[in-house]
The first five atom37 places (N, CA, C, CB, O) and aatype in JSON, in Angstrom:
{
  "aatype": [20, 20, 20, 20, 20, 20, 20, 20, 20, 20, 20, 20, 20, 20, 20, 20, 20, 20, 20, 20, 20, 20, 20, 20, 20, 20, 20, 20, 20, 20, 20, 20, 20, 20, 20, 20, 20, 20, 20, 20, 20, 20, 20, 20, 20, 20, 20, 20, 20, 20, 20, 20, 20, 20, 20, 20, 20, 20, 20, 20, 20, 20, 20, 20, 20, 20, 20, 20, 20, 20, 20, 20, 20, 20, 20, 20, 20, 20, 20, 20, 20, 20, 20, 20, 20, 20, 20, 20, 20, 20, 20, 20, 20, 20, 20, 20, 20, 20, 20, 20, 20, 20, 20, 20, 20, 20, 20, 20, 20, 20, 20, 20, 20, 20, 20, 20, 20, 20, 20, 20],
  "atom_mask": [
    [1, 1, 1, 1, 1],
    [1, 1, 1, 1, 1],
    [1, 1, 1, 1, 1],
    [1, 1, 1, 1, 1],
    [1, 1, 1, 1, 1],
    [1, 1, 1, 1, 1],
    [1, 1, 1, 1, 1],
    [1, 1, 1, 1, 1],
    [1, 1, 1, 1, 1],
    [1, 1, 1, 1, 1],
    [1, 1, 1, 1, 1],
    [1, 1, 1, 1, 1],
    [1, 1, 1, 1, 1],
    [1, 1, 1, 1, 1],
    [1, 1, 1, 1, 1],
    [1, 1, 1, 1, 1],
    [1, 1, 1, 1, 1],
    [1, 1, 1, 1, 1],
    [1, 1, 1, 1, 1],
    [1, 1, 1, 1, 1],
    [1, 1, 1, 1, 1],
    [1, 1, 1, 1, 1],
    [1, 1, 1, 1, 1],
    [1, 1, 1, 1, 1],
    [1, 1, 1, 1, 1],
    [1, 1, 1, 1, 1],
    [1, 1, 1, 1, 1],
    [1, 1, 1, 1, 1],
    [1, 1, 1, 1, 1],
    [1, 1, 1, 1, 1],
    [1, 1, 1, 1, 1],
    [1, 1, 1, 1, 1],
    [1, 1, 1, 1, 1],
    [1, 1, 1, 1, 1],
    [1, 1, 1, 1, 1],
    [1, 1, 1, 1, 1],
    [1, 1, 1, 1, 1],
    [1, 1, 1, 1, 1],
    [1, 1, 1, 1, 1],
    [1, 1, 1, 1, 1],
    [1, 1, 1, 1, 1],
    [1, 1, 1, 1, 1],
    [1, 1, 1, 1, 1],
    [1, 1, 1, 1, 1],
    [1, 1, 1, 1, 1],
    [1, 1, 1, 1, 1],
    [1, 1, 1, 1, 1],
    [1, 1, 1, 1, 1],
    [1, 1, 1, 1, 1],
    [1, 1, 1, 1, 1],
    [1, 1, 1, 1, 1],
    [1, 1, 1, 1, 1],
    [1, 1, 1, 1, 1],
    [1, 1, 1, 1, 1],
    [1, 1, 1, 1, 1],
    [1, 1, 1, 1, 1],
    [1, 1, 1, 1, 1],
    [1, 1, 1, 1, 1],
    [1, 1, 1, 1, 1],
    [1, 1, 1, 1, 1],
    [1, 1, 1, 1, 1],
    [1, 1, 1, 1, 1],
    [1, 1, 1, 1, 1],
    [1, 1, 1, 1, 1],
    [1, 1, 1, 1, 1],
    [1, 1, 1, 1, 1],
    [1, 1, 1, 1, 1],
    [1, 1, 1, 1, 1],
    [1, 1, 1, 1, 1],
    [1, 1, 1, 1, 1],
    [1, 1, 1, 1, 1],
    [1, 1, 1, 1, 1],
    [1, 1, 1, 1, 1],
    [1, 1, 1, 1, 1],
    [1, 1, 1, 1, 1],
    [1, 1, 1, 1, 1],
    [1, 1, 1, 1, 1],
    [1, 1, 1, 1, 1],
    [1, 1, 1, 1, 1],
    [1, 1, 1, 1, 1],
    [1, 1, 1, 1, 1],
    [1, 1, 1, 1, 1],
    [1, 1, 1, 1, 1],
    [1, 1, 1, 1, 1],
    [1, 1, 1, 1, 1],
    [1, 1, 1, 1, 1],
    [1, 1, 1, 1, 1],
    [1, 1, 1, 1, 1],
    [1, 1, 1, 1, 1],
    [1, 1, 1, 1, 1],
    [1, 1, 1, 1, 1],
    [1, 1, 1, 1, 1],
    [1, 1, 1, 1, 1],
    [1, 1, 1, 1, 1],
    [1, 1, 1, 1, 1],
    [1, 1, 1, 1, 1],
    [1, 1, 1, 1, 1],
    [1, 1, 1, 1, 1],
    [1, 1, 1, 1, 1],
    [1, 1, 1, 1, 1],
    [1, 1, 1, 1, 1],
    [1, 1, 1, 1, 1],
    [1, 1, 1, 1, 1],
    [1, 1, 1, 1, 1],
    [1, 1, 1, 1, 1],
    [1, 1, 1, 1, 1],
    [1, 1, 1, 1, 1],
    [1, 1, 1, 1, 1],
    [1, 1, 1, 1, 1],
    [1, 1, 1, 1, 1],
    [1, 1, 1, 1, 1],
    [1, 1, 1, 1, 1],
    [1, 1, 1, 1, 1],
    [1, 1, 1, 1, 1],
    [1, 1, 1, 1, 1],
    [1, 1, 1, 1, 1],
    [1, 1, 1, 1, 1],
    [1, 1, 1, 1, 1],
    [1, 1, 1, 1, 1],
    [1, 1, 1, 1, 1]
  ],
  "atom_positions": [
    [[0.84, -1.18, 0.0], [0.0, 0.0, 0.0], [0.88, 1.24, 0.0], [-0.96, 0.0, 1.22], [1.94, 1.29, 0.64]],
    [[0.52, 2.02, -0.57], [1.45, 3.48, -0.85], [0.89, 4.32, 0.6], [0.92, 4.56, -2.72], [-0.13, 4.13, 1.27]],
    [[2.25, 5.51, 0.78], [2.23, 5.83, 1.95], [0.83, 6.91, 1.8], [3.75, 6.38, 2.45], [-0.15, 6.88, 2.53]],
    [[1.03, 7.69, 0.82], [-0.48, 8.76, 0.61], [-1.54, 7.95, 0.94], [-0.86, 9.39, -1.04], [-2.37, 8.38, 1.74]],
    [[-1.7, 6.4, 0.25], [-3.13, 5.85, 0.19], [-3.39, 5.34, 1.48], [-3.38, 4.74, -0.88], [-4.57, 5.09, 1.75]],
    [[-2.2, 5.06, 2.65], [-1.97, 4.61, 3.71], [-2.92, 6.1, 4.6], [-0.17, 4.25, 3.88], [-3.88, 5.94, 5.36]],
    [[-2.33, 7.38, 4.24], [-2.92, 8.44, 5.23], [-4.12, 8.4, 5.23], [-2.63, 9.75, 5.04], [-4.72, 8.38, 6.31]],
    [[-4.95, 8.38, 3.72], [-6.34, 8.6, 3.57], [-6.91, 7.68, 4.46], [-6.86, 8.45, 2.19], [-7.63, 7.81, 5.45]],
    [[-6.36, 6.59, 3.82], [-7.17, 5.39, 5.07], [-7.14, 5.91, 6.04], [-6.58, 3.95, 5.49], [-8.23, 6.41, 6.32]],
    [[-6.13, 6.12, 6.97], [-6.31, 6.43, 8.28], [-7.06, 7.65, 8.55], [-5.12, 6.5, 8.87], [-7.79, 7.59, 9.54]],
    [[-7.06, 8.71, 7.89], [-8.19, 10.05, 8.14], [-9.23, 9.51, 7.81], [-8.08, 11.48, 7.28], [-10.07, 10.23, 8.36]],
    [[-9.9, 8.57, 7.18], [-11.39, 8.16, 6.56], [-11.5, 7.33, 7.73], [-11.59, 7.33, 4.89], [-12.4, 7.72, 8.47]],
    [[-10.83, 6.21, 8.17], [-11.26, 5.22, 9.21], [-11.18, 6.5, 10.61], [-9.96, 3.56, 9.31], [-11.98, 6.46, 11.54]],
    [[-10.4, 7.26, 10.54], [-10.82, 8.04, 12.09], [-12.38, 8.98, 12.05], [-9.33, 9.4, 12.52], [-13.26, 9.17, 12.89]],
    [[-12.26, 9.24, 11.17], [-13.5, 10.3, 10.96], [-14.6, 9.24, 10.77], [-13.37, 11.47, 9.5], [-15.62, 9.68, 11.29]],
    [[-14.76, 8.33, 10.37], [-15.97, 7.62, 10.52], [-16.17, 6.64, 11.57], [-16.2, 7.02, 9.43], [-17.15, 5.9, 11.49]],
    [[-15.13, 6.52, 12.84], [-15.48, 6.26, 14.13], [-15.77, 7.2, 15.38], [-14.62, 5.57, 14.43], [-15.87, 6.76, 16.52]],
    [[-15.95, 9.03, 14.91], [-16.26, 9.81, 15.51], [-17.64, 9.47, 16.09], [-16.08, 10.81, 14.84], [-18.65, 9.23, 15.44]],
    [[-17.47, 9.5, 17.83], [-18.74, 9.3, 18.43], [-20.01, 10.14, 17.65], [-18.58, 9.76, 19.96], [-19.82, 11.04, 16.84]],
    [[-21.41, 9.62, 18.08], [-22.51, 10.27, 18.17], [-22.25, 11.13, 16.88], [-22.75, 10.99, 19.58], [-21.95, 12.32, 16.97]],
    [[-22.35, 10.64, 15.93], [-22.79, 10.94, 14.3], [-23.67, 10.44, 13.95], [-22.03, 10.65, 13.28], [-23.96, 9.52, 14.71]],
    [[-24.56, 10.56, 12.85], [-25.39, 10.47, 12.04], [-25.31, 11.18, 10.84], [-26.31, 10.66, 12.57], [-25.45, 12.39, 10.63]],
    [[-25.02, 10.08, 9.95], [-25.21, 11.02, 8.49], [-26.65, 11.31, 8.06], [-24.54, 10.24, 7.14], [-27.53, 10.51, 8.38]],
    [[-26.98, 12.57, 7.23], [-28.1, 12.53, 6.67], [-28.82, 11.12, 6.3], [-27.91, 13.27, 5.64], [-28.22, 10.1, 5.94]],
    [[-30.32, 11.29, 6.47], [-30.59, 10.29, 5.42], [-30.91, 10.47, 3.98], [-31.53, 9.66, 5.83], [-31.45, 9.55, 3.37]],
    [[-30.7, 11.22, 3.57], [-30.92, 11.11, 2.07], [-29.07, 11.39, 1.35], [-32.35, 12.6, 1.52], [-28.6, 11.57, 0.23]],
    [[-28.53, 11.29, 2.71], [-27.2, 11.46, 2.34], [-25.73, 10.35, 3.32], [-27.09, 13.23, 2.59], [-24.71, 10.8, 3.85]],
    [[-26.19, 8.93, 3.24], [-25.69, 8.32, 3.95], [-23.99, 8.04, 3.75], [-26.52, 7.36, 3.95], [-23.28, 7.33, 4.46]],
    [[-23.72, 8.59, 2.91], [-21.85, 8.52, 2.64], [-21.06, 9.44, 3.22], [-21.35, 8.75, 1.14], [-19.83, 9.42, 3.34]],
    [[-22.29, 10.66, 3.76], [-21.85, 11.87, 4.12], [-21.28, 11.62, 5.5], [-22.93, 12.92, 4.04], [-21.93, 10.94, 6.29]],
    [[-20.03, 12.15, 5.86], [-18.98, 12.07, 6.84], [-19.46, 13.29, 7.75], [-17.4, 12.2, 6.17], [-20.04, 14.12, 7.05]],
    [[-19.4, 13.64, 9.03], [-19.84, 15.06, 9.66], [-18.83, 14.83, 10.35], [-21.28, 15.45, 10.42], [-18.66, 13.71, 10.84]],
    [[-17.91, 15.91, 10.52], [-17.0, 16.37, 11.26], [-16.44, 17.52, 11.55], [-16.36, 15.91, 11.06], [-16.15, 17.98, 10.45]],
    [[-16.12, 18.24, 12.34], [-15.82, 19.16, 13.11], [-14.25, 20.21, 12.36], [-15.62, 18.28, 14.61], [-13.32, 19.47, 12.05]],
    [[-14.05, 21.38, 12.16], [-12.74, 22.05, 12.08], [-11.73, 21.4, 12.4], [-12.64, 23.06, 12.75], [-10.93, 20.84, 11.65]],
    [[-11.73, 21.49, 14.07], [-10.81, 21.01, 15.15], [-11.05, 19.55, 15.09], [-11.1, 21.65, 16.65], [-9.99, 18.93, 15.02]],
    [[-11.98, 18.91, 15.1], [-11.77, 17.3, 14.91], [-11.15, 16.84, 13.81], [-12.96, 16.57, 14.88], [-10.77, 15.67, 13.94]],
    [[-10.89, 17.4, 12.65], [-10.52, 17.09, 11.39], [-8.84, 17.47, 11.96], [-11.39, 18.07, 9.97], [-8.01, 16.56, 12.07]],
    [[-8.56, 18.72, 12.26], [-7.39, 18.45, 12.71], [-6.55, 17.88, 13.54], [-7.21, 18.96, 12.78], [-5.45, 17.38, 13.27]],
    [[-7.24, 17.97, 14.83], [-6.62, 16.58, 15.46], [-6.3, 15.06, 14.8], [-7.54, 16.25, 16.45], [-5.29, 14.42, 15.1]],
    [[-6.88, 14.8, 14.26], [-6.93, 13.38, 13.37], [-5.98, 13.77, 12.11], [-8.71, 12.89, 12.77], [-4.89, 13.21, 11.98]],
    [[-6.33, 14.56, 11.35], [-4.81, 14.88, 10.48], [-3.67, 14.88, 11.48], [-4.75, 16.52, 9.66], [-2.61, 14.37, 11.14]],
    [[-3.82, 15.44, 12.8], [-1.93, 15.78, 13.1], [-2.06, 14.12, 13.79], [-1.22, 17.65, 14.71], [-1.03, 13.51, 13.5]],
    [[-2.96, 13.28, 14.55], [-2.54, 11.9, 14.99], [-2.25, 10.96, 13.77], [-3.68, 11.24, 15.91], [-1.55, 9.97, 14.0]],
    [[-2.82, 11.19, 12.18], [-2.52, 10.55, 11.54], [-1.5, 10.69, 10.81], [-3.21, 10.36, 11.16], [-1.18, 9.71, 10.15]],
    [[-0.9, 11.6, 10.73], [1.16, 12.16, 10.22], [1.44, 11.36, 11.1], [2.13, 14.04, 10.51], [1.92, 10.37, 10.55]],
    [[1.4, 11.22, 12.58], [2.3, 11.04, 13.48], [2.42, 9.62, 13.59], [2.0, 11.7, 14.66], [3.34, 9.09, 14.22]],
    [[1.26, 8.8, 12.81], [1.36, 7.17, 12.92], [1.62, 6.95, 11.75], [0.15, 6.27, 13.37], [2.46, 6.06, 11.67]],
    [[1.22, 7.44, 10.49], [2.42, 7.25, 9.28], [3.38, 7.53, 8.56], [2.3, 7.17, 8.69], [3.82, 7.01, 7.53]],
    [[3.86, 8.86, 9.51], [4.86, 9.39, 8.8], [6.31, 8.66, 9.24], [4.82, 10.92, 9.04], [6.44, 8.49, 10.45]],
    [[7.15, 8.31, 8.58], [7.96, 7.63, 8.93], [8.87, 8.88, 10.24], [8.71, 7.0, 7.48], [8.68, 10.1, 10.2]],
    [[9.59, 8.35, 11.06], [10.04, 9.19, 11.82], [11.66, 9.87, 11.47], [9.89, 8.5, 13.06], [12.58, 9.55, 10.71]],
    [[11.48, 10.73, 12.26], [12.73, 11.76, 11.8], [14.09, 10.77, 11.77], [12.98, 13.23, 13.09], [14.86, 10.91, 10.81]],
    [[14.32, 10.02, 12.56], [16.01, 9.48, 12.44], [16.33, 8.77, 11.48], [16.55, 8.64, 13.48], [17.52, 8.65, 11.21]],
    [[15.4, 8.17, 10.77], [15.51, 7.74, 9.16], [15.63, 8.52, 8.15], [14.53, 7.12, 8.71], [16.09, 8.15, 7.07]],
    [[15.33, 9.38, 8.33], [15.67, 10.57, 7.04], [16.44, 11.09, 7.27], [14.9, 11.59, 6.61], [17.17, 11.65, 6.44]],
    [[16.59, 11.12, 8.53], [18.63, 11.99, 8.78], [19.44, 11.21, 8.63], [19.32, 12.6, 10.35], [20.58, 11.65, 8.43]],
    [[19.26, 9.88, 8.64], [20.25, 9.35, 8.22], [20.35, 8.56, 7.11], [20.59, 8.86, 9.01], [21.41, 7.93, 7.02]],
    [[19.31, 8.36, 5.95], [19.11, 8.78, 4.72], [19.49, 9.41, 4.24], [18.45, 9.01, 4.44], [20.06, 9.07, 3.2]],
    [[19.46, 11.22, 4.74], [19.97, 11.6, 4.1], [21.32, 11.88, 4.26], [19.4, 12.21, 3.87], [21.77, 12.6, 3.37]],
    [[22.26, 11.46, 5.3], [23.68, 11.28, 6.01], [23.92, 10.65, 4.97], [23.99, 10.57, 7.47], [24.78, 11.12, 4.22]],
    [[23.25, 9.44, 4.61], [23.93, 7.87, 4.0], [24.06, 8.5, 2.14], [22.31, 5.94, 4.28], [24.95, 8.07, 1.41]],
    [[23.04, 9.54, 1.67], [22.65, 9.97, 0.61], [24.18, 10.97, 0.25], [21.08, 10.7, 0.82], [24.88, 10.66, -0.71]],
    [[24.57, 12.25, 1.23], [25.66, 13.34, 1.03], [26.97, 11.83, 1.05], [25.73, 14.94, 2.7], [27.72, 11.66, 0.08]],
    [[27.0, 11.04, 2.09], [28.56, 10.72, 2.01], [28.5, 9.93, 0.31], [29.2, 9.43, 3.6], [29.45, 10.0, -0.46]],
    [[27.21, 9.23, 0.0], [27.48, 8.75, -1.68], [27.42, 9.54, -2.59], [26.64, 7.85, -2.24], [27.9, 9.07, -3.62]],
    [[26.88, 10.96, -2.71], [27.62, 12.31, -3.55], [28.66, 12.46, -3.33], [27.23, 13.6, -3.39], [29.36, 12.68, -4.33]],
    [[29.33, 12.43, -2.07], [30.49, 12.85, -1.88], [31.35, 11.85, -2.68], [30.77, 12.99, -0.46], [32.22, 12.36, -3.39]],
    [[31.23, 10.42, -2.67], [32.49, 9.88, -3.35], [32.09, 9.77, -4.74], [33.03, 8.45, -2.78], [32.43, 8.76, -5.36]],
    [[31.31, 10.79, -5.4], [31.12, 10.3, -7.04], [31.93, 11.41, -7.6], [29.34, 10.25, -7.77], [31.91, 12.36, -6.81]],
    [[32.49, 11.61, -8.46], [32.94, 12.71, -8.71], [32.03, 13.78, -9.52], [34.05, 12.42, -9.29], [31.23, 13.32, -10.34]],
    [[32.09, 15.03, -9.36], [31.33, 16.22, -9.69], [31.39, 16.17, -11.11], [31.86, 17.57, -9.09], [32.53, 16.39, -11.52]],
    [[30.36, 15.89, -12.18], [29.93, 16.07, -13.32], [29.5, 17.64, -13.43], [28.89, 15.05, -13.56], [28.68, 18.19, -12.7]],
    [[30.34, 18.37, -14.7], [30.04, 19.69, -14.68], [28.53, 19.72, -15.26], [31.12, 20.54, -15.51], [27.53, 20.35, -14.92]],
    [[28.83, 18.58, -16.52], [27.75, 18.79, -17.31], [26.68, 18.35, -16.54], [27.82, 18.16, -18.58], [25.64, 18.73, -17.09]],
    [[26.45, 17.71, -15.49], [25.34, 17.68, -14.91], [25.09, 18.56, -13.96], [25.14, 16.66, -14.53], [24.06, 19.22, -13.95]],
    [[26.04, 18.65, -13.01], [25.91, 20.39, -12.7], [25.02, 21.2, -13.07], [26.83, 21.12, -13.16], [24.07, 21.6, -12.41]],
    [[25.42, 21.58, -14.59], [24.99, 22.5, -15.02], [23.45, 22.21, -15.77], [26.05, 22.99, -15.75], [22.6, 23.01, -16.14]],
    [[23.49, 20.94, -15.8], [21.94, 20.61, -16.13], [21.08, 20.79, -14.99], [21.71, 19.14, -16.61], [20.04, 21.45, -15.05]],
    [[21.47, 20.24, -14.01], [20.63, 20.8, -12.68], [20.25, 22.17, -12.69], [21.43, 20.68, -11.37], [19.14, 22.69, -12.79]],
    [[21.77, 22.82, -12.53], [21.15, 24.06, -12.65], [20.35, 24.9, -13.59], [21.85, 24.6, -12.5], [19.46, 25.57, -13.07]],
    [[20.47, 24.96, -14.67], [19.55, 24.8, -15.43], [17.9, 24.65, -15.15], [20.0, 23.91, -15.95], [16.92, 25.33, -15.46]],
    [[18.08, 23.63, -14.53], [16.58, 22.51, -14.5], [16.04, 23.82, -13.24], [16.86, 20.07, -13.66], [14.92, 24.3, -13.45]],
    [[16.62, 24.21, -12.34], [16.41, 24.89, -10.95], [16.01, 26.0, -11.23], [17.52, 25.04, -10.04], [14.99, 26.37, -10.64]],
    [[16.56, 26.8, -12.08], [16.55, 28.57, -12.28], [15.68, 28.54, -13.14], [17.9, 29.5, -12.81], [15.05, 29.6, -13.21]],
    [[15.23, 27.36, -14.22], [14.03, 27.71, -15.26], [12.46, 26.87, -14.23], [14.49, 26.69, -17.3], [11.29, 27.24, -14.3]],
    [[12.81, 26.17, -13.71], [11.19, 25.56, -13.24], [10.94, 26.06, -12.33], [10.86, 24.14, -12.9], [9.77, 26.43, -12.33]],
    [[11.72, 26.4, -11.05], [11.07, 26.93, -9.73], [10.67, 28.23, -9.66], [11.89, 26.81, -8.65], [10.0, 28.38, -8.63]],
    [[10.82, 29.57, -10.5], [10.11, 30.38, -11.0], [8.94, 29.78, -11.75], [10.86, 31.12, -11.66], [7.94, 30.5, -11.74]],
    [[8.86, 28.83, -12.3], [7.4, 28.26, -13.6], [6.82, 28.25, -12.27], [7.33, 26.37, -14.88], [6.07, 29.03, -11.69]],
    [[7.39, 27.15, -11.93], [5.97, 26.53, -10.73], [5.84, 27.18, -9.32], [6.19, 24.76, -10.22], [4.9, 27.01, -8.55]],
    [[6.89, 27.9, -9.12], [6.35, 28.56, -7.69], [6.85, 30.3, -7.75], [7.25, 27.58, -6.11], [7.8, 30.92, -7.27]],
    [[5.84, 30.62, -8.48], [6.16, 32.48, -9.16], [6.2, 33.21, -7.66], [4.41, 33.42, -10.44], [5.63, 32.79, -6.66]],
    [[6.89, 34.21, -7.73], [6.58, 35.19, -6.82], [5.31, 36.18, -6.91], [7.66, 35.9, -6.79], [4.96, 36.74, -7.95]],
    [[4.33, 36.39, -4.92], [2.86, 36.83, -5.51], [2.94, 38.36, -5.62], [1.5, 36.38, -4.45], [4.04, 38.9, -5.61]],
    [[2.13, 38.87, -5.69], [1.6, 40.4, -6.18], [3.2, 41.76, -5.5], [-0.54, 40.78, -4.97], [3.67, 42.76, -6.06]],
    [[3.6, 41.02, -3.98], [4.45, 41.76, -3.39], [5.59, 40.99, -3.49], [4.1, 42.16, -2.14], [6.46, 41.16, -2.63]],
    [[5.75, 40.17, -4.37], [7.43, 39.87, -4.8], [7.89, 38.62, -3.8], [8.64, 41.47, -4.45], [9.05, 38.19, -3.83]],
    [[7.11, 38.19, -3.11], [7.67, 37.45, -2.0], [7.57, 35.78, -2.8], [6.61, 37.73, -0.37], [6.95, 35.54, -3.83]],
    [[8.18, 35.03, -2.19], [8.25, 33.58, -2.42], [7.63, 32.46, -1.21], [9.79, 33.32, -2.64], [7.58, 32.5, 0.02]],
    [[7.27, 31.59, -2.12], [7.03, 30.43, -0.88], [8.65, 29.85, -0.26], [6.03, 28.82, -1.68], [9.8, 30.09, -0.62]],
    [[8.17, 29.16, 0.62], [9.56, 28.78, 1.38], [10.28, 27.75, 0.11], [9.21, 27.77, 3.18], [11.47, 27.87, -0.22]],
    [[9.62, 27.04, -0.33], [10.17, 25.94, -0.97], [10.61, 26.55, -2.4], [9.1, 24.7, -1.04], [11.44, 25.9, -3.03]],
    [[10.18, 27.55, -2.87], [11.14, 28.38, -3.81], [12.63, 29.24, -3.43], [10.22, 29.41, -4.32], [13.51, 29.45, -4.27]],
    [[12.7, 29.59, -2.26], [13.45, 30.22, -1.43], [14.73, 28.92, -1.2], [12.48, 30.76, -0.06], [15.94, 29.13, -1.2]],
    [[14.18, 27.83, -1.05], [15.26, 26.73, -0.85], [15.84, 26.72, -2.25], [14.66, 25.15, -0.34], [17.02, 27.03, -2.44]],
    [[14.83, 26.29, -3.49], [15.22, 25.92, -4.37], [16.35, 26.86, -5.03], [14.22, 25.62, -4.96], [17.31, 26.29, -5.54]],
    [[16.29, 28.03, -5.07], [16.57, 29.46, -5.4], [18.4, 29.28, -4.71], [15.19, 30.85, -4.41], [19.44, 29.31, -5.36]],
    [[18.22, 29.1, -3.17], [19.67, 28.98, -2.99], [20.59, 28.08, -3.25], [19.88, 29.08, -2.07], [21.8, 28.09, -3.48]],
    [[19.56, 27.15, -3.14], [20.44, 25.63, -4.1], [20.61, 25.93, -5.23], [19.69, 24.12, -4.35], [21.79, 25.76, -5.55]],
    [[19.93, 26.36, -6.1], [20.36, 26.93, -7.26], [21.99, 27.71, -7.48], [19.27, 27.86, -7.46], [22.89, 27.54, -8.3]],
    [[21.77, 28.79, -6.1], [23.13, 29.42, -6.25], [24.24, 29.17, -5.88], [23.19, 30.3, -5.92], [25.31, 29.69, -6.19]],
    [[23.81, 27.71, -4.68], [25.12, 27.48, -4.49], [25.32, 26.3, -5.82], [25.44, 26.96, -2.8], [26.53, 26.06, -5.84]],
    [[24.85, 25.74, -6.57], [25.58, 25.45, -7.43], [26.31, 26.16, -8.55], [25.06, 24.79, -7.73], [27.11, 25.7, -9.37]],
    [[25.82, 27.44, -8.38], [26.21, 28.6, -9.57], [27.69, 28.79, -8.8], [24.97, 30.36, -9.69], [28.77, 29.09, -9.3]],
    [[27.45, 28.58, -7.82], [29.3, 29.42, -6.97], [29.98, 28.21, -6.97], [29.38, 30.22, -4.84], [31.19, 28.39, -6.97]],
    [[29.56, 26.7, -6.97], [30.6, 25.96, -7.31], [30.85, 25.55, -8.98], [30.42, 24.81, -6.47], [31.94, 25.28, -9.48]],
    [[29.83, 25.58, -9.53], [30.27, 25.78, -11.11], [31.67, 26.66, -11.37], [28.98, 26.64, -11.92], [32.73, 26.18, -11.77]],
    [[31.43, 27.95, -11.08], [32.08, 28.9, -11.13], [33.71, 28.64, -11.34], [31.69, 29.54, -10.03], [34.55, 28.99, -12.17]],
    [[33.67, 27.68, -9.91], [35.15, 27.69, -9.4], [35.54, 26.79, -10.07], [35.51, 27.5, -7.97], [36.71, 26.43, -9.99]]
  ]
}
């Protein structure tokens, strides 16, 4: 089972064991739930499928030391970069006051620090 199709399950099976419900009757698929109940159950259901933090740190530990021993391809380098400075403007534009989402802001400096090691 995939991890997305894994969450839904778990937000659909919590929300449809919420005490003292009743769906419509002319509308029996219909789910009733609350702002705050919907969120509680989103943040308990990250927290039982999201895999936990010390695997991805050291994923991604295990990920930098195997960049580290490949040697630096310019031409891919520079295809990355490339790939960075033309899509993350496409897909994540700056709004009306110039500002960026966070995840353009990452992409943007990764971008430059590969521009400053190209360089050299």
């Amino acid at each position: 089972m995939s991890f997305l199709r894994e969450i839904r399950l778990q937000i659909v099976r919590a929300v449809a064991e919420l005490p003292d419900r009743t769906s419509p009757a002319d509308r029996p698929e219909m789910m009733l739930v609350s702002q705050a109940e919907l969120m509680a159950i989103l943040d308990r259901c990250f927290d039982v499928v999201a895999p936990p933090l010390e695997y991805e740190s050291t994923g991604e530990l295990a990920y930098q030391r195997y960049c580290a021993a490949q040697p630096v391809d310019e031409v891919d380098a520079e295809l990355t970069l490339t790939m960075l400075e033309t899509w993350a403007p496409a897909c994540l534009p700056a709004n009306e006051q110039g500002q960026v989402h966070f995840a353009r802001a990452m992409l943007d400096s990764a971008a430059a620090t590969i521009r400053a090691l190209v360089r050299k």
